[in-house]
N, C-alpha and C positions, 0 to 999 in steps of 0.2 A: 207636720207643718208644711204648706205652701210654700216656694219661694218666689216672691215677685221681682219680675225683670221689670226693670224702667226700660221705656221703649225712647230709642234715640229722639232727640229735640230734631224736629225739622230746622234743615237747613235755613236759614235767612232768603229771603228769595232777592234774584239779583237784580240790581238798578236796572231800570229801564234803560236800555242802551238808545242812544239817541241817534236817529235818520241821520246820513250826511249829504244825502242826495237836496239840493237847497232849493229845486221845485216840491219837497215831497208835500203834501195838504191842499195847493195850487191847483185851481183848477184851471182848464186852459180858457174856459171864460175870463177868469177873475184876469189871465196874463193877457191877451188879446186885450180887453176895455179899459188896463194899467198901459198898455203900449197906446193903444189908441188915443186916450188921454195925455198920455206923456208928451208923442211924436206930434199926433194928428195923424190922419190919413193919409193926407200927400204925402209926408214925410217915411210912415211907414211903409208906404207903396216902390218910396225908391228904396231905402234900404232893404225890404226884400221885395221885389218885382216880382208879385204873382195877382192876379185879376182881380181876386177878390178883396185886395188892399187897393188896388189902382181903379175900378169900375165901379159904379155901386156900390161903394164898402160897406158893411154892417157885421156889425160880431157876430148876427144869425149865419151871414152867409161865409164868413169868413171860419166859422166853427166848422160849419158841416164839411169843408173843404181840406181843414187843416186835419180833422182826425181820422178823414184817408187816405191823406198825404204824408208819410214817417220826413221825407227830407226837406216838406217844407213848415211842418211842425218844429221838426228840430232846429231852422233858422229861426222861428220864434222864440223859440227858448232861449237859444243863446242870446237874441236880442235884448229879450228879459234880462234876463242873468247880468249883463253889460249894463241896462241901463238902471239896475239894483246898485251896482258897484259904483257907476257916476254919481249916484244919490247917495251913499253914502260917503263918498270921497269929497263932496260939497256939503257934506253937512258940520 
């Protein structure tokens, strides 16, 4: 006589742990044309002074600017992030 082993149940597999980073899916288009919208231009230009908010603005130029710039990407963001939090605190 054979004995057959039962082979262990797979485990349950574990919830998708959820991102807590609250840019994560964002592209930095999508946050650049929500500020631009939001602020306007003028406005974004003085809260962060860099040329390509104050000069000709355009998301085109304002991208290719922001994603060789780490610290002035990262005043974008926070910008975002802030003006996410107004929007929900007035809603």
């Amino acid at each position: 006589m054979s004995e057959q082993h039962d082979t262990p149940a797979t485990p349950p597999a574990a919830p998708a742990k959820k991102n807590k980073d609250p840019l994560h899916g964002i592209t930095l288009e999508a946050i650049v044309t929500e500020l631009a919208h939001y602020f306007g231009w003028r406005e974004l230009g003085e809260q962060i002074p860099i040329r390509c908010f104050q000069q000709d603005p355009s998301v085109s130029s304002s991208l290719k600017f922001l994603r060789k710039t780490p610290w002035a990407r990262a005043k974008v963001e926070s910008l975002y992030l802030f003006m996410k939090r107004e929007q929900a605190r007035s809603r």
